[in-house]
C-alpha positions in Angstrom: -6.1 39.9 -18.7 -5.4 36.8 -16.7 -5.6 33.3 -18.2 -9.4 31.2 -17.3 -9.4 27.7 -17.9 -12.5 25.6 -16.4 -10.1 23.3 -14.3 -6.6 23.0 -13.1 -5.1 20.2 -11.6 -1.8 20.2 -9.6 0.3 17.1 -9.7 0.4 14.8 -12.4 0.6 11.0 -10.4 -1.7 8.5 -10.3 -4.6 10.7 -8.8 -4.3 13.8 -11.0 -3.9 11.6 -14.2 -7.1 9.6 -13.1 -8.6 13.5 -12.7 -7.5 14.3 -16.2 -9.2 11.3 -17.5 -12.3 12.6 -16.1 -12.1 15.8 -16.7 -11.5 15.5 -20.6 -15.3 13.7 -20.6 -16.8 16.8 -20.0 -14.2 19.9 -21.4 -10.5 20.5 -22.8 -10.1 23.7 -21.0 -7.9 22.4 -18.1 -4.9 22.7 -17.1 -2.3 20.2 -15.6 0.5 21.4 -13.7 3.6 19.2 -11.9 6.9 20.8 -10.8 8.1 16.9 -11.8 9.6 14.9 -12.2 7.3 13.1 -14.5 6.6 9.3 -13.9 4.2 8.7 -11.0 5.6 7.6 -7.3 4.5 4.2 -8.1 6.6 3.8 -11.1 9.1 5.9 -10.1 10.2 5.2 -6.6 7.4 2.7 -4.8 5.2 0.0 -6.3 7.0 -1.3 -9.2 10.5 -1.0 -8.7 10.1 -2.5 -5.0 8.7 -5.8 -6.5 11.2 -6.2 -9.1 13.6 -5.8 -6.2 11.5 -8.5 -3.9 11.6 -10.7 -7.0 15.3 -11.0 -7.2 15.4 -11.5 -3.7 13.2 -14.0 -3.4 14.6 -15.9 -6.3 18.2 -16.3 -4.5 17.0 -17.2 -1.2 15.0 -20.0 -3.2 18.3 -20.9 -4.7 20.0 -21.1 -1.5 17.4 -23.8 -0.5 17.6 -25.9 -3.6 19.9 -28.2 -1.6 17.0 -29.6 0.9 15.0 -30.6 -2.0 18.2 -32.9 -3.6 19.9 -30.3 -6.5 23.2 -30.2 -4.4 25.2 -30.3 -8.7 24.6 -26.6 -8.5 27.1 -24.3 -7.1 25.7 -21.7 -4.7 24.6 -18.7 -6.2 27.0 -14.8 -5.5 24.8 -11.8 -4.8 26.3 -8.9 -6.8 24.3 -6.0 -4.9 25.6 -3.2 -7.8 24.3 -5.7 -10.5 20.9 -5.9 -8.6 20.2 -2.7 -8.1 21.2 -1.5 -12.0 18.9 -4.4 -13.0 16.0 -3.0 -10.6 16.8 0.6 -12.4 16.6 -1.0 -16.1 12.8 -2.1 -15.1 12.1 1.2 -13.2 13.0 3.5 -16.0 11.1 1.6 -18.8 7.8 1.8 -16.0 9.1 5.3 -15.2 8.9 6.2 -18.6 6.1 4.7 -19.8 3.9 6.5 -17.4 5.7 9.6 -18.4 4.9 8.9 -22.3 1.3 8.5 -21.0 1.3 11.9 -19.0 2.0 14.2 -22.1 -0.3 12.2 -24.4 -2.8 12.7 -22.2 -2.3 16.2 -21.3 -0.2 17.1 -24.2 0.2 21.6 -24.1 -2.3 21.4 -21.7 0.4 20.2 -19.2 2.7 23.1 -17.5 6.0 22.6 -15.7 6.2 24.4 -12.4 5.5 25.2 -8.9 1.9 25.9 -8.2 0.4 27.9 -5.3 -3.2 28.7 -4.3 -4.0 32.7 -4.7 -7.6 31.8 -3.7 -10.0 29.0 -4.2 -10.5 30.1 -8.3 -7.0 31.6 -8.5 -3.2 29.6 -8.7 0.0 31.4 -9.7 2.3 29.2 -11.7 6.0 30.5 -13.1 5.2 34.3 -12.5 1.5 34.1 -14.0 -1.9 34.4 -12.4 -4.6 32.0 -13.8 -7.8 31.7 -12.9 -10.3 28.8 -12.8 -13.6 27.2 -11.5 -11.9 24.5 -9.7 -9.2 23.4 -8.4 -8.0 19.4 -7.9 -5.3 19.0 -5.4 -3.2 16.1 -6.2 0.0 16.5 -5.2 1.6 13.2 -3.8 3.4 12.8 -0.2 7.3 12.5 0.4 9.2 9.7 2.9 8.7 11.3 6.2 12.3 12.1 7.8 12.3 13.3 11.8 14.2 16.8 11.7 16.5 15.4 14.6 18.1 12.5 11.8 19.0 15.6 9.7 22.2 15.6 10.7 23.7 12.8 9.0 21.5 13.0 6.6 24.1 11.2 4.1 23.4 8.3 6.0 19.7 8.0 5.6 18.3 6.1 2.8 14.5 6.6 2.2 12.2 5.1 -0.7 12.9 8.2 -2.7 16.9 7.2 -2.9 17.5 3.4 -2.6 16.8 2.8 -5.7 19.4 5.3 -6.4 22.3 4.1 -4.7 24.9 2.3 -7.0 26.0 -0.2 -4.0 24.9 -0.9 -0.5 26.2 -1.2 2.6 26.8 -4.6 4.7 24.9 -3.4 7.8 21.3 -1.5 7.8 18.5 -0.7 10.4 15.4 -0.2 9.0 13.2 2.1 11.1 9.6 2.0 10.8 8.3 -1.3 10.1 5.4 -0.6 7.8 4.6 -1.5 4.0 7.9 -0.3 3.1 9.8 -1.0 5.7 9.1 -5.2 6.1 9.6 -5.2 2.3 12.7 -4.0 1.5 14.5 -5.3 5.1 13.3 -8.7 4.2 14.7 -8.5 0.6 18.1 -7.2 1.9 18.4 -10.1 4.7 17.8 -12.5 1.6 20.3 -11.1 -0.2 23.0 -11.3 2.5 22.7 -7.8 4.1 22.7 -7.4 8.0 19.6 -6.3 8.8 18.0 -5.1 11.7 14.1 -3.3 12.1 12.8 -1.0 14.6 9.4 -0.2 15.0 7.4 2.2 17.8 4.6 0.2 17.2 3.5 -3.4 18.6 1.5 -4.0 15.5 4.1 -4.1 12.4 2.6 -3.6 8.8 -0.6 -2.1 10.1 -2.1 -5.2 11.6 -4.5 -4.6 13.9 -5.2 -8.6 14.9 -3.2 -9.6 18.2 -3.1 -13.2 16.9 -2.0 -11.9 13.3 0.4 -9.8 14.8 2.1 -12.5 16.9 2.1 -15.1 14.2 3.7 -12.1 11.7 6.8 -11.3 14.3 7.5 -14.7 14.7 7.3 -15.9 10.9 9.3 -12.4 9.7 11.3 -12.1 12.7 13.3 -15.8 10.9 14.9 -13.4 8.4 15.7 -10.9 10.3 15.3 -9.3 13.7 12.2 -7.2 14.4 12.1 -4.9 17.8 8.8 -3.4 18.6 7.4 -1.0 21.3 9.5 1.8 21.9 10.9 4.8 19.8 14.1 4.4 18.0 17.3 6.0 19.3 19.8 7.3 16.9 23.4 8.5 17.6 26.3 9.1 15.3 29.4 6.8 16.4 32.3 7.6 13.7 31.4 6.5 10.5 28.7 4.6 11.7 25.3 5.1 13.2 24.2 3.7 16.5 20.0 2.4 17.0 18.6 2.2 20.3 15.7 0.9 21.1 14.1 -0.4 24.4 17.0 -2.6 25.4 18.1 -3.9 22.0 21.1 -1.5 19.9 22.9 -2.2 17.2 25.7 -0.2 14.9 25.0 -0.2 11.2 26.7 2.0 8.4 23.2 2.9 7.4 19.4 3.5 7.8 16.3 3.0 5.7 13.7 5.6 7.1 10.3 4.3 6.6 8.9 6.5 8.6 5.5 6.9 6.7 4.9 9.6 4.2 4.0 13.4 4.3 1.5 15.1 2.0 3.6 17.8 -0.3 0.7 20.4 0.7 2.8 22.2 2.6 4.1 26.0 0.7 1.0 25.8 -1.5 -0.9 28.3 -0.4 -3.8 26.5 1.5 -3.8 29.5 3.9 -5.2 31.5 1.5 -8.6 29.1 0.8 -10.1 30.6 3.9 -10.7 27.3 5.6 -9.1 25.8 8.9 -6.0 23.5 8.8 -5.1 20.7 10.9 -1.9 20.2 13.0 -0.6 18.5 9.9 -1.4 22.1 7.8 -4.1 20.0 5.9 -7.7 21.4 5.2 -11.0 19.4 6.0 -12.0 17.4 3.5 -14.7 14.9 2.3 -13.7 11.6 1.6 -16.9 10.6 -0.9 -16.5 13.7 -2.3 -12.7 14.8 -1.7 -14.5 18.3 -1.7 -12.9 20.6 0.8 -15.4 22.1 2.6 -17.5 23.8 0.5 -15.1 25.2 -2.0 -14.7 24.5 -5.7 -11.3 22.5 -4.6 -10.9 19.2 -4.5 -7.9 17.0 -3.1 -7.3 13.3 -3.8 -4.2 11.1 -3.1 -1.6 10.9 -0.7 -2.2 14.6 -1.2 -5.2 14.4 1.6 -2.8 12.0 4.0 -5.5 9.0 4.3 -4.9 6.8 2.1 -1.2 6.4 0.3 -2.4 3.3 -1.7 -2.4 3.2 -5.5 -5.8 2.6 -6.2 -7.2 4.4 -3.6 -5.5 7.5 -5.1 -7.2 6.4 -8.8 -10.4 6.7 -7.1 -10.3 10.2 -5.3 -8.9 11.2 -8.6 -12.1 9.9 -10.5 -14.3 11.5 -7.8 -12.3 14.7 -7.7 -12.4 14.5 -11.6 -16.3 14.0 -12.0 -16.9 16.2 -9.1 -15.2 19.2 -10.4 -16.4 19.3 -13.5 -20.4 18.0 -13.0 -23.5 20.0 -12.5 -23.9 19.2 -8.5 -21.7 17.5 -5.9 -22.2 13.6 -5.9 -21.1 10.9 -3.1 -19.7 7.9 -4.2 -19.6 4.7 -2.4 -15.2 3.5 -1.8 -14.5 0.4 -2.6 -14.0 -2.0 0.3 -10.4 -2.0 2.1 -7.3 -3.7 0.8 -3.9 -3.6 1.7 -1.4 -6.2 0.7 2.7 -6.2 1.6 4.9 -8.2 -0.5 6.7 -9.7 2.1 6.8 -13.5 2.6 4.4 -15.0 3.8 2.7 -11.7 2.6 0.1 -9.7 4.7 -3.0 -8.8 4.1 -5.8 -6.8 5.8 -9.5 -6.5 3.9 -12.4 -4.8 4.1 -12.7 -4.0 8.2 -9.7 -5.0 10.2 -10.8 -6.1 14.4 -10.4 -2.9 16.2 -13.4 -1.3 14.1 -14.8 -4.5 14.9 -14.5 -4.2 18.8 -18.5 -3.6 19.1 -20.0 -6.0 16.7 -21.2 -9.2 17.4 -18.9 -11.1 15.1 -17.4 -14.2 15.1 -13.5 -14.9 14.1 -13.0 -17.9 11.8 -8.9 -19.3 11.4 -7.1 -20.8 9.1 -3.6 -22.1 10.3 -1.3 -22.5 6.9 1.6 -24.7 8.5 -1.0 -27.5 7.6 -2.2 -26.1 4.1 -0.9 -28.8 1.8 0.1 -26.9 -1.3 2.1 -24.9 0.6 3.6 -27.8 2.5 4.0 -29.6 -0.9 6.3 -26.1 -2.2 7.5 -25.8 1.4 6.3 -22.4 2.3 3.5 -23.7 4.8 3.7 -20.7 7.8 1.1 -18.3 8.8 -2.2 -18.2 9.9 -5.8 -15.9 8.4 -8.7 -14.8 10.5 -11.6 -14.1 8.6 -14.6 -11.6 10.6 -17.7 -12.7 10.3 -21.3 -10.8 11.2 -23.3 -13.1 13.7 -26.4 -12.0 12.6 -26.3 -12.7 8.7 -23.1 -14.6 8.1 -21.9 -11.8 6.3 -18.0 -11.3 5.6 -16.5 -7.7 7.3 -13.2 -8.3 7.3 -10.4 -10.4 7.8 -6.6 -10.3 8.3 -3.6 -12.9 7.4 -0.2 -13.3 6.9 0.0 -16.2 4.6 2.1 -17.6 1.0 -0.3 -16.1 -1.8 -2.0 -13.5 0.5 -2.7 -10.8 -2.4 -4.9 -13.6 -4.4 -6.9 -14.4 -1.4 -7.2 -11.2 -0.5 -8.6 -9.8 -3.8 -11.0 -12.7 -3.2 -12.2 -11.7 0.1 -12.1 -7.9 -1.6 -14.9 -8.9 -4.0 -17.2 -11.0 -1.7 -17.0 -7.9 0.9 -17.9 -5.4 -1.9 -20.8 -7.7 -3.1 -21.9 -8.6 0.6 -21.6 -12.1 0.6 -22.0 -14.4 3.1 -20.0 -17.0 4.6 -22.2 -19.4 2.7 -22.4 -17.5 -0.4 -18.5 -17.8 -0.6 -18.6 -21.7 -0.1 -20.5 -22.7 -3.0 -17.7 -21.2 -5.3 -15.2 -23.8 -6.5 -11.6 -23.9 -4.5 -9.5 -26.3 -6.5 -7.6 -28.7 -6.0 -4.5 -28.6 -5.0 -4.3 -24.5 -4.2 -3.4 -21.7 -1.7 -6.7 -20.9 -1.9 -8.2 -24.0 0.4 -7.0 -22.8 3.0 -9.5 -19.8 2.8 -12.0 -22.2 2.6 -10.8 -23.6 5.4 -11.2 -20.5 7.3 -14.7 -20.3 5.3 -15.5 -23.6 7.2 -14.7 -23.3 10.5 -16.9 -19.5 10.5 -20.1 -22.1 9.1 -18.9 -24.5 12.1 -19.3 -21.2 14.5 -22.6 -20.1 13.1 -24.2 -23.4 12.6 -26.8 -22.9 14.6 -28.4 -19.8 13.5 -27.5 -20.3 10.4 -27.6 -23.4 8.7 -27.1 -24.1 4.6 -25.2 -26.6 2.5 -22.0 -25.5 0.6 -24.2 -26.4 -2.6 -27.6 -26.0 -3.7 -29.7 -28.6 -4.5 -29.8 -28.3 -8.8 -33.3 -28.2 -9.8 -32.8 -30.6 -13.0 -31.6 -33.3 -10.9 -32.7 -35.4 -7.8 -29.2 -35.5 -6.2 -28.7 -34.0 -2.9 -26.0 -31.4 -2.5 -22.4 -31.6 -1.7 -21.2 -31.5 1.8 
């Protein structure tokens, strides 16, 4: 007879772990299976070891600007690149390995080391056997997208996967594709004295969808290192070394971070046999308040579904997918207002809607300009500029957009009033203190209240009941 467990869930990462956690509320007859290795992306190859790489980065280009603020008794700092990168490895393998530790403590003989593959909607085969289940959850991660035609000289490619990998680097590097990824690590390699150069098909780098934004980004990014924008990226072999075309710009570099996006691992899984259509990309249909696939007992949360490739946004399909595939009916749950930060500097930020959703409300667009923001003039990092989107109609915040110093803190801020549906007003009787990074989303705060002043008119404070004074403008 064939094995029957209630649930199986494929890929251990952050969205089948957050499954797991779910699941184990309601039964301990699951099963969790991962071909590995163990560790999550974002411990393994993105999220963490990426910042610990920004942070040494940033911390010698600081160094190299101690001078203008009058330390000229210290000699200039040397970048050992083999020394960095073993140090970024140290921190990766004690978060690598901690998420690991978590994974079989979680799942403990529950968890199964293999290659899954759909038989049916109840049925996966894993290492020869056949078991069979009353749902299925779908969580199995993406990969760095690389274009067949770069296959070639593969040796030369470098992708999120292996830089962290590499035991030295070379002096010259393109970076193609100039997403998350791919404005994070080029900047921290022009800091630390690598010859960098980024190519991106798109106008808009790092998702922005704000013109303004946009501008203001290239310009402030494009300081540390060039940026070239709006036409597809060339590549030819020349000897040894690799030649980038694009538009009218080329350059020869000895090597080439691909950060190209990512590509669900879905593919040799079987989804042919669940009876439902797939998309050009080979991916089934799916519900994204349910992450049900049609009407199936399957369920697929993550970068798995190719939406979303964001930590926390993977957590929450795998708490949906978890609850879902386990409770009594099919529930919708509300997602959590959009966020995307990059750790670049200034850093960028988009929340909750970005303009081009935007493009048929009646909204009005508030600034902020942060090359007058006076704690960051008083540290010397005062360059960028935020846009907050306001509704006309109730002074509600949508959205907003903003590359500026301390981006992920006022972006979590704007996160929360979006998700609680506060209004411009609402958000100005909180206190901003004095001196911070976060006046200057005040300031933008301000000038939307300026906009809408006459429809909608309100002091920052209330008026306190248990005293006669008026409020504070």
């Amino acid at each position: 007879m064939n094995k029957k467990v209630d649930v199986i869930v494929i890929g251990a990462g952050s969205a089948g772990l957050a499954a797991v956690r779910q699941i184990e509320k309601t039964t301990d007859n699951y099963l969790l299976i991962d071909q590995g290795p163990l560790g999550t992306t974002c411990a393994r190859v993105g999220c963490m070891p990426s910042k610990a790489f920004i942070k040494v980065a940033r911390d010698f280009h600081g160094a190299t600007r101690l001078a203008q603020a009058g330390l000229t008794g210290t000699a200039p700092a040397d970048c050992d690149i083999p020394a960095v990168l073993e140090h970024v490895r140290r921190l990766r393998n004690r978060f690598a390995s901690g998420m690991v530790e978590v994974t079989r403590k979680l799942a403990g003989d529950r968890l199964i080391k293999g290659a899954a593959r759909l038989l049916g909607p109840n049925r996966v085969l894993v290492n020869d056997e056949e078991i069979t289940c009353s749902s299925i959850i779908l969580a199995t991660g993406s990969r760095p997208t690389i274009p067949e035609a770069w296959r070639g000289f593969s040796d030369r490619i470098l992708t999120a996967d292996t830089f962290f990998e590499q035991q030295d680097l070379p002096r010259r590097i393109a970076v193609v594709g100039l997403g998350i990824i791919g404005l994070e690590l080029g900047q921290a390699l022009a800091r630390l004295g690598i010859e960098v150069t980024g190519f991106g098909r798109n106008p808009h780098i790092c998702g922005i969808r704000d013109p303004e934004i946009n501008r203001v980004a290239l310009e402030t990014l494009g300081r540390q290192f060039p940026l070239h924008v709006g036409d597809e990226a060339e590549m030819t072999p020349a000897g040894k070394t690799l030649r980038i075309r694009n538009g009218f710009h080329e350059v020869e570099v000895d090597a080439v971070i691909a950060a190209l996006g990512v590509t669900p691992n879905m593919d040799n899984l079987g989804l042919e046999n669940l009876g439902v259509p797939l998309d050009a990309r080979g991916l089934p249909p799916y519900h994204p308040y349910t992450t049900q696939i049609g009407d199936l007992p399957v369920y697929v949360a993550g970068d798995a579904n190719g939406c979303l490739p964001i930590l926390h946004e993977a957590q929450d399909e795998g708490f949906i997918a978890g609850r879902n595939a386990t409770g009594t009916q099919i529930q919708k749950y509300r997602r959590r207002a959009g966020l995307k930060i990059v750790f670049t500097d200034p850093q960028v930020a988009a929340v909750g809607q970005t303009l081009n959703k935007l493009e048929d409300a009646d909204i009005i667009v508030a600034r902020a300009d942060f090359s007058e923001q006076s704690r960051a003039i008083a540290e010397g990092r005062n360059a960028g500029l935020m846009h907050l989107y306001v509704n006309k109609a109730d002074a509600r915040i949508l959205g907003g957009e903003m590359i500026v110093p301390d981006a992920e803190h006022l972006a979590q801020l704007l996160a929360l009033a979006i998700h609680r549906e506060m209004t411009v007003h609402d958000m100005l009787t909180m206190p901003f203190y004095h001196p911070t990074v976060e006046e200057g989303l005040r300031t933008a705060l301000r000038d939307a209240a300026r906009q809408l002043h006459h429809m909608h008119s309100k002091e920052e404070l209330t008026l306190c009941e248990s005293c006669p004074e008026l409020p504070l403008c």
